[in-house]
C-alpha positions in Angstrom: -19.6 -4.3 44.9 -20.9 -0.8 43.5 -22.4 -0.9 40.2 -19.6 1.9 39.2 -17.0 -0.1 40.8 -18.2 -2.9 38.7 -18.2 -0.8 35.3 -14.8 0.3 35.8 -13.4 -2.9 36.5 -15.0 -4.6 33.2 -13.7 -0.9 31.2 -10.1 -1.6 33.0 -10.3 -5.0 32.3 -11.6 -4.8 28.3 -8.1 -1.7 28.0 -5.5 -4.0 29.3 -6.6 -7.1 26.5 -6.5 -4.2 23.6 -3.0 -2.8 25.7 -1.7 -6.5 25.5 -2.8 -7.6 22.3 -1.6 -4.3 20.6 2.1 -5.0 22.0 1.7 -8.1 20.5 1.2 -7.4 17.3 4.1 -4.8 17.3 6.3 -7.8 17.5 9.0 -9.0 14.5 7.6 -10.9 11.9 10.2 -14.0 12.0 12.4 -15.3 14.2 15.9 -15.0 13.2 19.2 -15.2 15.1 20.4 -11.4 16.7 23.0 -10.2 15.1 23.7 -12.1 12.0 23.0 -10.9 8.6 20.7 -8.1 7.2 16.3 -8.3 6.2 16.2 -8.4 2.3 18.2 -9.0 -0.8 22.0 -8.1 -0.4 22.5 -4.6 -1.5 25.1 -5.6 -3.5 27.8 -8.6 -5.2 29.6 -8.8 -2.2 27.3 -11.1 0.5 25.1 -14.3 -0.7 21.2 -14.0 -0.7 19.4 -16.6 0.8 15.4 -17.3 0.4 13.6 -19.7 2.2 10.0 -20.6 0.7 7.6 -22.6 3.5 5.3 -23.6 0.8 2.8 -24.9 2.9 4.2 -24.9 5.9 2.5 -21.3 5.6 4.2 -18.0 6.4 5.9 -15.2 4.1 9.0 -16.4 2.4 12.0 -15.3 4.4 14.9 -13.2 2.1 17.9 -12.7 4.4 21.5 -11.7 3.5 24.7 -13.3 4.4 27.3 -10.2 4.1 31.1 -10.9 2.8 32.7 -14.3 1.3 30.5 -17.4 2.7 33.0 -20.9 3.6 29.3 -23.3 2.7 26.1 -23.2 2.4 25.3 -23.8 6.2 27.9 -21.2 7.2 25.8 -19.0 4.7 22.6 -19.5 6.6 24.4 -19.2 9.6 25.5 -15.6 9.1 21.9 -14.7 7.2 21.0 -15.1 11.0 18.9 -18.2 10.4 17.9 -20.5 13.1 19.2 -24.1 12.1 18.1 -27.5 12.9 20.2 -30.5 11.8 18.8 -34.2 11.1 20.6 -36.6 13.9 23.8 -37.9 13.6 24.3 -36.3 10.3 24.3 -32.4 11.7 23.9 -29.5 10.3 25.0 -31.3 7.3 21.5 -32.6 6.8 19.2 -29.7 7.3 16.0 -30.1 8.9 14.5 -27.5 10.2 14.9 -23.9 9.3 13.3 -21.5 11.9 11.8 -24.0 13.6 9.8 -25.3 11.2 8.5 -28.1 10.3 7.3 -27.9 14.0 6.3 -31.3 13.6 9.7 -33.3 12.8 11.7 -34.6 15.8 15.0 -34.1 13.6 16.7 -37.3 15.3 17.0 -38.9 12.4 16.6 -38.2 8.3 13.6 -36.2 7.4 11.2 -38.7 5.3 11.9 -37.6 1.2 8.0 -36.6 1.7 8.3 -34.1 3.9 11.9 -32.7 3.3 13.4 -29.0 2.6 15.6 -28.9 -1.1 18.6 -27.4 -1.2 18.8 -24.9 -4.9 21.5 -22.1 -5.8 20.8 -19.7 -8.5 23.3 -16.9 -9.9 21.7 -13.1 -9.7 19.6 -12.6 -12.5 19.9 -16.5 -13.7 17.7 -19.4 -12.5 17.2 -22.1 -9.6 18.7 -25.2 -10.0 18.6 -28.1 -7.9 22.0 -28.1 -5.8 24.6 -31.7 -6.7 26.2 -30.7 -3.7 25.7 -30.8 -0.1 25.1 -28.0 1.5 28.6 -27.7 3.5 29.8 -29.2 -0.1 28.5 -25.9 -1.8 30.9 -22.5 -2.4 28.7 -19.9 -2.5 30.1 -17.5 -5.4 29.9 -13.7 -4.0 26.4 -12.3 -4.7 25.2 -15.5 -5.5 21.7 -17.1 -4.0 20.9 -20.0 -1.8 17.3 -21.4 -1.9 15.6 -23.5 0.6 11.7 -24.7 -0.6 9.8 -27.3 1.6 8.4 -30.6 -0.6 5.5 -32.2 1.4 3.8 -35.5 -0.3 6.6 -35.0 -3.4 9.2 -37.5 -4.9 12.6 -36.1 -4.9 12.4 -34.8 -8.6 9.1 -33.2 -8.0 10.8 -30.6 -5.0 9.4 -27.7 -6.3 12.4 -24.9 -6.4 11.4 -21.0 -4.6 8.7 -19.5 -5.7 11.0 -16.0 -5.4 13.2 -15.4 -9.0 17.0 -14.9 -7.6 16.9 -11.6 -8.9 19.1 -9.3 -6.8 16.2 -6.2 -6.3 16.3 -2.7 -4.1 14.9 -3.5 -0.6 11.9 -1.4 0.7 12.7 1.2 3.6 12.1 -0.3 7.1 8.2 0.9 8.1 7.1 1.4 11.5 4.1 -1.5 12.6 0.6 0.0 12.1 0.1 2.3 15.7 3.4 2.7 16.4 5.4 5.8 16.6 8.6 6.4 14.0 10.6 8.5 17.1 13.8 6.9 18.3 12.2 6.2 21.4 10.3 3.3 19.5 7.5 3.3 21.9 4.4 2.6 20.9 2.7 6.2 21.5 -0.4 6.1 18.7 -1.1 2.5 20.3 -1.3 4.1 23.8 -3.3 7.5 23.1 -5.9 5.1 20.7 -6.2 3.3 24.0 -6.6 6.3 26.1 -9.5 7.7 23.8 -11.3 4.5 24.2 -11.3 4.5 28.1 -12.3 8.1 27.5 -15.5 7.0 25.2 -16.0 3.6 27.7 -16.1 6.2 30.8 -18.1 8.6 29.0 -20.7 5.6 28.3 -20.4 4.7 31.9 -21.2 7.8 33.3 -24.5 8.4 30.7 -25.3 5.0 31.8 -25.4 6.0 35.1 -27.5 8.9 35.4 -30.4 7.5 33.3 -30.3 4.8 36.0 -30.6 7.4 38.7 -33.7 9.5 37.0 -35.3 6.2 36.3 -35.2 5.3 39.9 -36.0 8.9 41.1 -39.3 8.5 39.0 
């Protein structure tokens, strides 16, 4: 092999990772179910707001809205396009995993109290409490919230509640990820010149590289 052919390939090679990796990182934040409910706070007193704090589970806590009248609190979840995970036999009426996490709970029976998600509703503008209901027990009021908070190493009246007041606020306009164009076409067009000027500077390196090894030689 050439020692240009060689250069290339390791230039090629180095453009597709940054290519790859920047596509990557263009992706959604959380997984949620398509289709089902809106990113944010509910605009309004119509729909349910649900918040789910990971605590340390790690990860940004998750604000979703269930638009309309809600039948429970699973159906609320459900239609804030929330990926659910029931504990065994008891279903979806024990919850226990919420967008797949804890990763590390087989689910086919009840979650242990020391590594459990607790169930809290709050009114806007009012304050968590600890739900005495089930969650398909619970009748969401319209414009209410639902809170989910993970407890790890806790006794049951130590589940801490969200760390997110259940204050109905103004959500932020949708931004475009860092590189990536805001034209209907969403491709990723800043990403791809970015990566065209760096082949540009890597072939420009190559090239200089080159020569200096051609008048060393001639010499």
């Amino acid at each position: 092999m050439s020692v240009p052919s060689l250069a290339w390939g390791r230039v090629l090679s180095a453009c597709a990772l940054l290519f790859t990796a920047g596509l990557a990182g263009a992706g959604p934040a959380a997984a949620t179910v398509p289709g089902k409910g809106t990113a944010g706070y509910c605009p309004d007193a119509t729909g349910v707001t649900v918040i789910v704090d990971y605590q340390d589970l790690g990860g940004d806590t998750l604000i979703r809205c269930a638009p309309g009248p809600q039948e429970n609190g699973v159906t609320t979840m459900q239609n804030a396009g929330l990926d659910l995970a029931g504990a065994g036999k008891y279903g979806l009426a024990l919850i226990c995993r919420i967008e797949g996490k804890p990763a590390d709970q087989s689910c086919t029976g009840m979650p242990p109290e020391s590594a459990s998600w607790s169930f809290w509703t709050a009114t806007n503008g009012g304050k968590w409490e600890s739900s005495q209901v089930g969650v398909q027990g619970w009748k969401p009021p319209a414009g209410s919230f639902e809170g989910w908070s993970f407890a790890r190493n806790k006794a049951f009246a130590d589940y801490p509640p969200p760390r997110t007041a259940p204050v109905r606020q103004a959500n932020a306009p949708a931004q475009a990820p860092a590189g990536q164009s805001t034209s209907d076409s969403g491709f990723p067009w800043g990403l791809v010149i970015g990566i065209v000027v760096i082949v540009l500077i890597a072939a420009a390196g190559v090239v200089t590289g080159l020569r200096r090894r051609r008048g060393a030689d001639r010499s």
